[in-house]
C-alpha positions as CSV (number, residue, x, y, z in Angstrom):
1,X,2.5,-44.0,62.6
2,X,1.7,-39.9,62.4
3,X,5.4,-39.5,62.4
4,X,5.7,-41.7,59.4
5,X,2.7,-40.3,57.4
6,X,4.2,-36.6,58.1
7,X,7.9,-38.0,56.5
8,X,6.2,-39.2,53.4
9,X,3.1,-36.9,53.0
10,X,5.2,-34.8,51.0
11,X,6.5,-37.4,48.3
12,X,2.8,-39.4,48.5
13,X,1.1,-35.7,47.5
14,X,4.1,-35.3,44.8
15,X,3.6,-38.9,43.4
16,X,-0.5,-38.7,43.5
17,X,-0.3,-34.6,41.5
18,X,1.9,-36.4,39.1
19,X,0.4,-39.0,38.0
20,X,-3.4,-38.4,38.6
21,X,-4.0,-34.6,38.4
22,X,-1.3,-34.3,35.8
23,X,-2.9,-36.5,33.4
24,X,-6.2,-34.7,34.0
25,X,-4.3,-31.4,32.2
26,X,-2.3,-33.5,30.0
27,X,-5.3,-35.5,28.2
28,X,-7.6,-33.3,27.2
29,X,-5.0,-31.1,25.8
30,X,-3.4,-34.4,23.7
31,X,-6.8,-35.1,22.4
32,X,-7.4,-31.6,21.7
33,X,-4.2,-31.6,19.7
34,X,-5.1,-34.8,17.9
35,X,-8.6,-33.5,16.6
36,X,-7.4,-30.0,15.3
37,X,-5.1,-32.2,13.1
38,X,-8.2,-34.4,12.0
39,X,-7.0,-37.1,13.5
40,X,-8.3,-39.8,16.3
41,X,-6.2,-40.2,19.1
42,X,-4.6,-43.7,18.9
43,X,-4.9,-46.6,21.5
44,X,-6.0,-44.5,24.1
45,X,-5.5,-46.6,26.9
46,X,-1.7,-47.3,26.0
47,X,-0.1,-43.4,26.2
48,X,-2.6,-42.7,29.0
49,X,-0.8,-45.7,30.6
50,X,2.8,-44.7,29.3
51,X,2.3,-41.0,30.7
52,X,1.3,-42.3,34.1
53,X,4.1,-44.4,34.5
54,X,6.6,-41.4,32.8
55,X,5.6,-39.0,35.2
56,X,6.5,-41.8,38.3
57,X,9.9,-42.0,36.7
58,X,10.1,-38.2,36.2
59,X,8.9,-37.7,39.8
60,X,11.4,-40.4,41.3
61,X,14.6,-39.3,39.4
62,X,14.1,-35.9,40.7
63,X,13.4,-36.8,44.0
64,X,16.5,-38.8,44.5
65,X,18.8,-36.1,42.3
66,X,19.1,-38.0,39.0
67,X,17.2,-35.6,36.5
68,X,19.4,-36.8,34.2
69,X,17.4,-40.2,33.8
70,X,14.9,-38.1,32.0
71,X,17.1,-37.1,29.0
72,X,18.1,-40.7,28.8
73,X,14.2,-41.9,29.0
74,X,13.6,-39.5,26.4
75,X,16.4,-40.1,24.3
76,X,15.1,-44.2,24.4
77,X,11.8,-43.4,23.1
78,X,12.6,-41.0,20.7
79,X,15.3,-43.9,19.3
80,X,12.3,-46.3,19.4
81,X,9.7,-44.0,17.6
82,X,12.6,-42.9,14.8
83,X,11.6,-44.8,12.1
84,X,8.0,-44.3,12.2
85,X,8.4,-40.8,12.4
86,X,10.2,-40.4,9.2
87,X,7.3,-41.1,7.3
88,X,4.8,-39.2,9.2
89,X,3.5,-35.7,8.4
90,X,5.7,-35.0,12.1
91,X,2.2,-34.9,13.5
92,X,2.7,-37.6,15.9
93,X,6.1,-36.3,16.7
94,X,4.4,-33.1,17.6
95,X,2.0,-34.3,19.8
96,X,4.7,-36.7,21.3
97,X,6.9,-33.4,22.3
98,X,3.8,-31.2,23.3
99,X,2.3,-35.1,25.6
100,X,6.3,-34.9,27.2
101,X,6.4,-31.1,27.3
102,X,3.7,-31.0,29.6
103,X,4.6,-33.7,31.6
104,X,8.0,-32.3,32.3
105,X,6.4,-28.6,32.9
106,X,3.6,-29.3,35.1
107,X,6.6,-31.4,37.4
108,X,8.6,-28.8,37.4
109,X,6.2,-26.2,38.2
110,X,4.3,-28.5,40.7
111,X,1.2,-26.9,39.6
């Protein structure tokens, strides 16, 4: 059983800074963005949600050498969110680039 933990300490360490500590940095700064604009973030539960399960995808495509699996994740939602966009002031396109920024930095940088 030690042997076992010690394999997968590693990835469970990766998978819990991703998802948990990440969104710690990642939310405050979203909502931060949302009220300089004058605006309430929307639905909170639903990108807190979305960003948890991103940064598992992020974390697992670069764990088994597919990074590319991000672009196309990326590509998905941004081709989902298109139309709504259009009409927008951009701000919610902002703050969707800054929420997926982050997300991809701070897995990168393993901070």
């Amino acid at each position: 059983m030690g042997t076992l933990l010690q394999n997968y300490y590693p990835s469970i360490l990766g998978y819990l800074y991703s998802t948990v500590l990440a969104g710690f940095i990642i939310t405050p700064i979203s909502s931060a963005m949302w009220e300089f604009v004058g605006r309430k973030r929307p639905n909170t539960w639903q990108p807190i949600t979305i960003g948890i399960v991103e940064r598992i995808l992020y974390t697992a495509s670069i764990q088994i050498g597919q990074p590319t699996f991000v672009g196309i994740w990326l590509a998905l939602k941004v081709a989902g969110q298109w139309h709504g966009w259009k009409d927008d002031d951009r701000t919610t396109y902002s703050n969707f680039l800054m929420g997926n920024g982050l997300s991809l930095l701070l897995r990168v940088l393993r901070l």
